[in-house]
C-alpha positions in Angstrom: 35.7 -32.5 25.8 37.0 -32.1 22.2 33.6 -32.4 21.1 32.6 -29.8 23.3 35.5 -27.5 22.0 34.6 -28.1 18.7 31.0 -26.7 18.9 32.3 -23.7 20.9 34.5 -23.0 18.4 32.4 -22.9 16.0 29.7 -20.0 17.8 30.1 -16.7 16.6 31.0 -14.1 20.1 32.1 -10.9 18.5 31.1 -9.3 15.5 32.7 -6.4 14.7 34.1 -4.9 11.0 37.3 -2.6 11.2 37.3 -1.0 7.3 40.0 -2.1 5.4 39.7 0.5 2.5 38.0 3.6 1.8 36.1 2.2 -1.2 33.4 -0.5 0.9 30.1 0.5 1.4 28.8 -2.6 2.0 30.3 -5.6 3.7 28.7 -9.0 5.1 30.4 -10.1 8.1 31.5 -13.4 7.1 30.1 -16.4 9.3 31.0 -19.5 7.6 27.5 -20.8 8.5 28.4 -20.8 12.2 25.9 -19.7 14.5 25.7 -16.8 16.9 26.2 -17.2 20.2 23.7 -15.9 22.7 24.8 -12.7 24.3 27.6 -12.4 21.1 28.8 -9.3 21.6 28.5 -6.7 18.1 30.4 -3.7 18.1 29.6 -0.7 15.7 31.6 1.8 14.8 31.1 5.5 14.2 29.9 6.2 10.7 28.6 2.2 10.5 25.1 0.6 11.2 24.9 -3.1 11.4 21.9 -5.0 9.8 20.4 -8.2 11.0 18.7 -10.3 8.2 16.5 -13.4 9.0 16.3 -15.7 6.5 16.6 -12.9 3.6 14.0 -11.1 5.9 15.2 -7.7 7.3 14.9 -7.7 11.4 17.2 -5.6 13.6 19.2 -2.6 12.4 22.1 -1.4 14.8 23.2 2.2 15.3 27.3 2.7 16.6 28.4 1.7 19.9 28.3 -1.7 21.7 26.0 -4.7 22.2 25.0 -7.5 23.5 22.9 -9.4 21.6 19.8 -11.0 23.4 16.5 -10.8 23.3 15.4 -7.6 24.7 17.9 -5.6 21.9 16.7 -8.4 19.2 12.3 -7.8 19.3 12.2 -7.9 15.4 14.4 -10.6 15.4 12.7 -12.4 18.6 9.1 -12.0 16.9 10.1 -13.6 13.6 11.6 -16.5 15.8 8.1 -16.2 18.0 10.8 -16.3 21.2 8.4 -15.2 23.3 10.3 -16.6 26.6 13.9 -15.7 25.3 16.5 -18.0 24.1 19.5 -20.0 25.6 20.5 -21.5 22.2 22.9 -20.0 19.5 21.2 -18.5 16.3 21.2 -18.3 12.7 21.6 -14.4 11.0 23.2 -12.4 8.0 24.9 -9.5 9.1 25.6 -6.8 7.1 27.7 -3.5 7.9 26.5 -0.3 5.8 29.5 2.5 6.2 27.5 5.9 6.6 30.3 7.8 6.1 30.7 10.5 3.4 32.6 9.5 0.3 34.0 12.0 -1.9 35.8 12.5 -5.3 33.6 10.2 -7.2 34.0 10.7 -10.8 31.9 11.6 -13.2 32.1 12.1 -17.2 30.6 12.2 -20.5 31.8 9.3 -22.3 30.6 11.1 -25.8 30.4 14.4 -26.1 26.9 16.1 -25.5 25.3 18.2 -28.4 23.8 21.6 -26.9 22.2 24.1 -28.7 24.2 27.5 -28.0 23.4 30.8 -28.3 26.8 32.2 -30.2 27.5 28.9 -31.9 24.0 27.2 -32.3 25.0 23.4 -31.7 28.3 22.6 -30.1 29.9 19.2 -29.0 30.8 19.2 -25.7 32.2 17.3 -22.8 32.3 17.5 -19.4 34.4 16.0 -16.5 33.9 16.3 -12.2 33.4 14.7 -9.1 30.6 14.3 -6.9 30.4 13.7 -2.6 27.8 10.8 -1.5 26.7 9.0 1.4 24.3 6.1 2.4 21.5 7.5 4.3 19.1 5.0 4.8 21.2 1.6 4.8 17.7 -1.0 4.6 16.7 0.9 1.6 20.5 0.5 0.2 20.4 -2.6 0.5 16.7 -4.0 -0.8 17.3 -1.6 -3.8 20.8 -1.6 -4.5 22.9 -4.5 -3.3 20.9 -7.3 -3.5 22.6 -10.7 -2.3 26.0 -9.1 -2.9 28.3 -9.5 0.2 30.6 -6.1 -1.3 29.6 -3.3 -2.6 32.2 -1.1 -3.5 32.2 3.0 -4.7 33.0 1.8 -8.4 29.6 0.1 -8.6 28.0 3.5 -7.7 29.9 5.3 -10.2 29.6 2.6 -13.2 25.4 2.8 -12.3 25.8 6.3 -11.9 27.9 6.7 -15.5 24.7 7.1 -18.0 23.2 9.4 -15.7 25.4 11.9 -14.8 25.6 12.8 -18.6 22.0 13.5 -20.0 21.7 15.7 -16.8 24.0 17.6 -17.6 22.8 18.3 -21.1 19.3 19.1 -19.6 20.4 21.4 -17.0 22.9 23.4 -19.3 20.5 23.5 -22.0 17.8 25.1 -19.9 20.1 27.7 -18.2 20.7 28.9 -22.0 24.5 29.4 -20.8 27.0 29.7 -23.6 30.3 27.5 -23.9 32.3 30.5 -23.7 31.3 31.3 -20.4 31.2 27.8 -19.0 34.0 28.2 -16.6 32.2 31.5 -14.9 29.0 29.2 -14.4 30.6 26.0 -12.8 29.5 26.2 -9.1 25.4 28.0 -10.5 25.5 25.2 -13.3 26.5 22.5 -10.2 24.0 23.5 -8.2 21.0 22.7 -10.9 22.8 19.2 -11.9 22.6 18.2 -8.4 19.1 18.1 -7.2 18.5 16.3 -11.3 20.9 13.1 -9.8 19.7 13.2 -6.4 15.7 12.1 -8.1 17.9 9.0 -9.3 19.7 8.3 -5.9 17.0 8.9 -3.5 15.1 5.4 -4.5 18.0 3.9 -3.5 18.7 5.4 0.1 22.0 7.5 -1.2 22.4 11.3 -0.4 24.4 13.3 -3.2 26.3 15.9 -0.4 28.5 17.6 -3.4 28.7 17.8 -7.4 30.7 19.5 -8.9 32.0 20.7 -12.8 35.3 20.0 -13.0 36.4 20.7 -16.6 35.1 21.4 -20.0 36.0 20.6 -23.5 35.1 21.7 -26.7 35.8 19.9 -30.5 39.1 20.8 -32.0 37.3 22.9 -34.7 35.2 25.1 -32.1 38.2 25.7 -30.2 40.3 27.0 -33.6 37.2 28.9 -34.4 37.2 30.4 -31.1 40.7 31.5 -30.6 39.9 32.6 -34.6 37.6 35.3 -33.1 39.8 36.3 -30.3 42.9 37.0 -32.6 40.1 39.2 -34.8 39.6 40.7 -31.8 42.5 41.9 -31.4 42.7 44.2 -34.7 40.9 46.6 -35.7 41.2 46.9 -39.1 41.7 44.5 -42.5 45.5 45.9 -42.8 46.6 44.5 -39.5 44.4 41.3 -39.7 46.5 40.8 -42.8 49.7 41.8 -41.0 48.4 39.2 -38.3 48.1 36.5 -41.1 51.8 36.8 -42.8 53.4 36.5 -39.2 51.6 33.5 -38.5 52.7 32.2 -42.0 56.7 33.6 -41.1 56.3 31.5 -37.8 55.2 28.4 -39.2 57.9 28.2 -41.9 60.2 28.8 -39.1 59.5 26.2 -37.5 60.7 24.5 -40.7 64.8 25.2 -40.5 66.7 24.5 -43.7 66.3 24.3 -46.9 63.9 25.5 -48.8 61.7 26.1 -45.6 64.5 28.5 -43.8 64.8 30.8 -47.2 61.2 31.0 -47.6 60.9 32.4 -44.1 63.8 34.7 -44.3 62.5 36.0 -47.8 59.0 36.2 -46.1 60.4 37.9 -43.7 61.8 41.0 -45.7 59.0 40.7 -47.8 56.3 41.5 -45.2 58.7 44.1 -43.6 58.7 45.9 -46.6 55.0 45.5 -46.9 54.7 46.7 -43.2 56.5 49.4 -43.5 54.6 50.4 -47.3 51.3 50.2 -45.1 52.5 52.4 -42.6 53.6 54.8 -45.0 50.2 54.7 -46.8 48.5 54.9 -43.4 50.2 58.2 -42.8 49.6 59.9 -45.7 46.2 58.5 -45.8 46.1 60.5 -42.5 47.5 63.9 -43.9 45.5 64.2 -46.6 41.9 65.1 -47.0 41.5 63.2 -50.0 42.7 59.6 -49.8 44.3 57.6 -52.7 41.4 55.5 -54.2 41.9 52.0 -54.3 41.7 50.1 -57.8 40.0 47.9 -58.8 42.0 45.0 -58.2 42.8 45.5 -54.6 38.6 46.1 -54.2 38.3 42.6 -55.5 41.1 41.0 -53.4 39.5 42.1 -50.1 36.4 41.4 -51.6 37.7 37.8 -51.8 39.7 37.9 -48.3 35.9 38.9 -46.7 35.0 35.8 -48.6 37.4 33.5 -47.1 36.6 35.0 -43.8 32.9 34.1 -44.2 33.8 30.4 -45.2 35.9 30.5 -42.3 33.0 31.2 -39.8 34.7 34.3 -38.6 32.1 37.3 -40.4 28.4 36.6 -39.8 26.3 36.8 -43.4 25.0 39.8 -42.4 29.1 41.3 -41.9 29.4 40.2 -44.9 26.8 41.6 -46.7 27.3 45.3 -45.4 31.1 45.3 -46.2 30.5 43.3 -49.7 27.9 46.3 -50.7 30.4 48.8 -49.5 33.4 48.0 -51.3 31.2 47.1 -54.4 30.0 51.0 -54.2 33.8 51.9 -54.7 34.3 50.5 -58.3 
């Protein structure tokens, strides 16, 4: 009798998997080398298919809901085992759950940043940072091409095959839609929408489905984002006289930022200083205004703005050809 208890004990009846995480999607039901009872019953749940491997050799695939497991609901199964009568006796099976279910907020990055050639700055560094949706759409294909032997396969081992991918497509589908870094953010969801159908040739072969990708964020090296907001402050004048105004506040506000000493009587002697010089421009602005003939600039102050457009070409900020046309003007004044 304790014999007999023994060997019962040891038969497989239910086989179920209730998903402990939402990171699995695969799991092998763990059988300890028992064997499976005839007429076991196998429950499947919604967004789950159950796989029945025989001897390493696919045979049955379940869809959700309940079942009995004999030989009418087992033919692959039956015909590898040439059970052509049925069987009384307990059986030998791998059984593997595949969660069909969608999962989301994968993340996706470029490790290094991607050089793109753009049409304002010609090459720029850039990186990228999103998430993606997937789900498992053909679990037998997952499984030959993906998992293997392994008895987990968790979402990270997606995303860590999924890391050197993610980034060269995103180089190739930015460069071809010719889309400047400026106006990144404005071409997120258009920019998504080429990527995707690029990763999805990678997945397919392995019975995934990419549902969503999207762009996230973008970043830019330190020196293309100085030379950016650069251009916007020039923006924002429209003459040399204010640009310069523009440059001895910024210099007023750094030494502020320096109290005492020598740093807080340079800024409050900066301080008068370029309010006196504000208020000499804006008198010379006005009576450059009410006169017909204005006062003609000497030499000297022609060859300091000559060397401020200078520094401003270094700097990135005029193109050669700015240059150029305001060099020959001011050079026409001596």
């Amino acid at each position: 009798m304790g014999l007999f208890k023994f060997i019962k004990g040891e038969l497989i009846e239910v086989i179920d998997w209730v998903e402990q995480d939402n990171q699995t999607l695969l799991w092998k039901f763990p059988d300890k080398d028992a064997n499976i009872k005839n007429g076991a019953q196998l429950t499947v749940r919604e967004s789950q298919e159950a796989l029945f491997l025989d001897e390493g050799i696919f045979a049955d695939c379940f869809p959700p809901g309940r079942h009995t497991l004999y030989t009418q609901n087992l033919p692959v199964l039956t015909s590898l085992r040439n059970w052509d009568k049925g069987f009384d006796s307990p059986f030998k099976c791998d059984v593997y759950f595949v969660s069909t279910k969608t999962f989301t907020n994968l993340k996706w990055g470029t490790s290094n940043p991607v050089i793109l050639r753009d049409p304002e700055f010609k090459q720029v560094r850039v990186k990228a940072y999103g998430v993606y949706f997937i789900k498992i759409v053909d679990p037998k294909l997952f499984f030959k091409e993906f998992a293997g032997t392994k008895s987990v396969v968790k979402v990270n081992d997606v995303e860590e095959a999924l890391r050197d991918v993610v980034a060269p497509k995103f180089a190739e589908a930015l460069g071809e839609s010719g889309t400047s870094v400026l106006d990144l953010v404005s071409n997120y969801s258009e920019l998504g929408s080429k990527i995707g159908p690029l990763i999805q040739e990678v997945l397919t072969p392995f019975g995934i489905e990419l549902t969503k990708f999207q762009i996230s964020s973008t970043g830019l090296p330190k020196e293309v984002e100085a030379f950016y907001d650069k251009m916007t402050n020039m923006n924002m004048v429209d003459n040399m006289n204010k640009f310069n105004q523009f440059q001895s506040a910024n210099a007023i506000e750094k030494a502020a930022d320096n109290p005492g000493g020598a740093g807080e009587g340079m800024g409050m002697g900066m301080g008068f200083g370029m309010a006196q010089m504000m208020m000499n421009q804006q008198n010379q602005m006005q009576q450059n205004n009410d006169s017909t003939n204005p006062k003609k600039e000497s030499k000297e102050e022609i060859l300091k703005t000559l060397k401020e457009l200078g520094d401003l070409k270094s700097a990135g900020i005029l193109t050669d050809e700015e240059f150029e046309a305001k060099k020959k003007d001011l050079l026409s004044r001596l």
